[in-house]
C-alpha positions in Angstrom: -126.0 -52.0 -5.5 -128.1 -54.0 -3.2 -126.8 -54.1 0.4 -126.3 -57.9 0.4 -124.5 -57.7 -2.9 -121.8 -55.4 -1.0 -121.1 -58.3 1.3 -120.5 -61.4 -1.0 -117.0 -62.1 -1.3 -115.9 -59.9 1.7 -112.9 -61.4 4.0 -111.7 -59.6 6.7 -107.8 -60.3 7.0 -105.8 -58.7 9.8 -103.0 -56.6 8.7 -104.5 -56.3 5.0 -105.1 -52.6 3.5 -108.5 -51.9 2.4 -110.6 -49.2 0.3 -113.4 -48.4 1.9 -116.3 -46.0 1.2 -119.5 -45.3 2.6 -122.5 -43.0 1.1 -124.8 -40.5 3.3 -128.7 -41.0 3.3 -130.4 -40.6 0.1 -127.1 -39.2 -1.0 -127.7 -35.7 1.1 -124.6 -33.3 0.9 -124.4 -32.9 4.3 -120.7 -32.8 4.6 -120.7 -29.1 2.2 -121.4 -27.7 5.5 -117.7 -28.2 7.5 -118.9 -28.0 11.1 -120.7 -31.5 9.9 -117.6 -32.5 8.2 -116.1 -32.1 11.3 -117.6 -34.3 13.3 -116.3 -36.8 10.4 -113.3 -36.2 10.7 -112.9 -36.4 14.8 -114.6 -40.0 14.6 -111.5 -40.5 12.0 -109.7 -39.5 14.5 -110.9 -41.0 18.0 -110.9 -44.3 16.0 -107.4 -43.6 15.0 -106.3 -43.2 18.6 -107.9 -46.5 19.5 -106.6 -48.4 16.9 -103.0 -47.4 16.0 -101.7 -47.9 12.5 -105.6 -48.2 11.7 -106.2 -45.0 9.7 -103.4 -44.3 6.8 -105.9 -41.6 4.7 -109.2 -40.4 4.8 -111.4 -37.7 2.5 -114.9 -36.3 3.5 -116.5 -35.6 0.1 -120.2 -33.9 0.3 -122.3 -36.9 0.5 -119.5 -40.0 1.2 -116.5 -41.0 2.6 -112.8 -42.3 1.7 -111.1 -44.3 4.1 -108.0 -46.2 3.5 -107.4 -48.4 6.6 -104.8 -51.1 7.6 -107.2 -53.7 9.5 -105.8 -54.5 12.7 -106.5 -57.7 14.9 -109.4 -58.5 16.5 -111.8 -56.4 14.3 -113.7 -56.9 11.2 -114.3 -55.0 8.4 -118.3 -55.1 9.3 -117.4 -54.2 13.3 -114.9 -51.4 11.8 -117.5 -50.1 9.6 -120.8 -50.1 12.4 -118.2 -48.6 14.8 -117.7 -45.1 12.6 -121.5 -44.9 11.0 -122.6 -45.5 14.1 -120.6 -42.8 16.4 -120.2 -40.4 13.9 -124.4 -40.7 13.4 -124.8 -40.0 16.7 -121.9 -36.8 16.2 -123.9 -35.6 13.5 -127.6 -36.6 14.5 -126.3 -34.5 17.8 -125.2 -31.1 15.9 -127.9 -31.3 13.4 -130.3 -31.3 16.7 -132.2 -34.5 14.9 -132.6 -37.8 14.9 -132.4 -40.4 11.9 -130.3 -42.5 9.4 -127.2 -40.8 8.3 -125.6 -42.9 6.3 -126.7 -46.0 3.9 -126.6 -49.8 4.8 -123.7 -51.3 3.7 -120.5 -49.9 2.6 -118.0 -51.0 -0.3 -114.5 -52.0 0.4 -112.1 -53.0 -1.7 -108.8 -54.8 -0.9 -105.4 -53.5 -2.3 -103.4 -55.9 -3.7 -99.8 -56.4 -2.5 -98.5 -55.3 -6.0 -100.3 -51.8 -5.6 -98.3 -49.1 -4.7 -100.0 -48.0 -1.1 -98.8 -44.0 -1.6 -101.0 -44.0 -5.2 -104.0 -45.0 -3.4 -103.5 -43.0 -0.7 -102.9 -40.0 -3.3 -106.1 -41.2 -5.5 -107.8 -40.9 -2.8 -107.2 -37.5 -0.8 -107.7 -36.0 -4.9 -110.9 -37.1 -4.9 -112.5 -33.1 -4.3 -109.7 -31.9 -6.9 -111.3 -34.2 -9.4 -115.2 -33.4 -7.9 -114.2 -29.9 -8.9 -114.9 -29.0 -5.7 -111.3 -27.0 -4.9 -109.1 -26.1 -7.3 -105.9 -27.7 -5.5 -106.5 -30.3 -3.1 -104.5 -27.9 -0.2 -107.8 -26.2 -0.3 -110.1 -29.2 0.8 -109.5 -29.3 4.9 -111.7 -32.6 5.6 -109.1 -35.3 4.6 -105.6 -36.7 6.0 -102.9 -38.8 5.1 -100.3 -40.3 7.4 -97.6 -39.3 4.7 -98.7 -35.9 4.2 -98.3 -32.7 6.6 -100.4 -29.7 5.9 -98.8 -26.5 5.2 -97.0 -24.6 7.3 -99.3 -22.2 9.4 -102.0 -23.6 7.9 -104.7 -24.7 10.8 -107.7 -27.4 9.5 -109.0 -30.6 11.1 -106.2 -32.6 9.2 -103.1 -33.9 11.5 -100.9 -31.0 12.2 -103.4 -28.1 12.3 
């Protein structure tokens, strides 16, 4: 879909829960190698810190990314959006030793209705490498987090917790 498609229609509303996904390059895996997923996952993270009540779940699938987000005041979905492609570009562009896009223009968000049950979409979402195939239970995927959902115990991964 055109970048400028992705954009019709979209309202930022304070407060409001949003979908949102955003695709790698050329839809490179570079997330299959976990020190890059990593670096993912800690921009989840620092803009967590800086924006609490922000981040509610979050999956790091080969070539994309799940975020389900509460937006807060004062920021946009555009300046939410340019604030993780942009540091976690520089995290990745960093490890990789290179320089050069990371992830595609655009983005595609979608708002959850009021009606929608918030722990579904949250579960949908952290299932998505169960249903890639990737791992055969979802416990074995470490790039994702949910503010519902506490890993196992002992169990040490990038998610909250561990």
């Amino acid at each position: 879909m055109p970048y400028n498609d992705l954009r019709k229609g979209r309202v930022s509303i304070p407060g409001q829960i949003y979908f949102l996904t955003a695709v790698t390059w050329g839809r490179t895996p570079w997330f299959e190698d976990f020190q890059l997923g990593r670096q993912v996952a800690g921009v989840f993270h620092t803009l967590a810190l800086a924006h609490p009540g922000l981040s509610l779940a979050w999956v790091v699938m080969p070539d994309h990314v799940h975020w389900l987000v509460q937006l807060p005041e004062g920021l946009s979905l555009d300046q939410l959006m340019r604030r993780f492609k942009g540091r976690s570009a520089r995290a990745l562009n960093a490890a990789r030793a290179s320089r050069g896009p990371v992830w595609q223009p655009g983005f595609h968000d979608r708002a959850l209705r009021k009606d929608e049950d918030l722990l579904s979409a949250a579960r949908y979402l952290i299932a998505n490498p169960l249903r890639a195939g990737l791992v055969p239970r979802i416990a074995d995927h470490p790039l994702w987090d949910a503010i519902w959902i506490q890993p196992p115990v002992g169990r040490t991964s990038v998610r909250r917790g561990g």
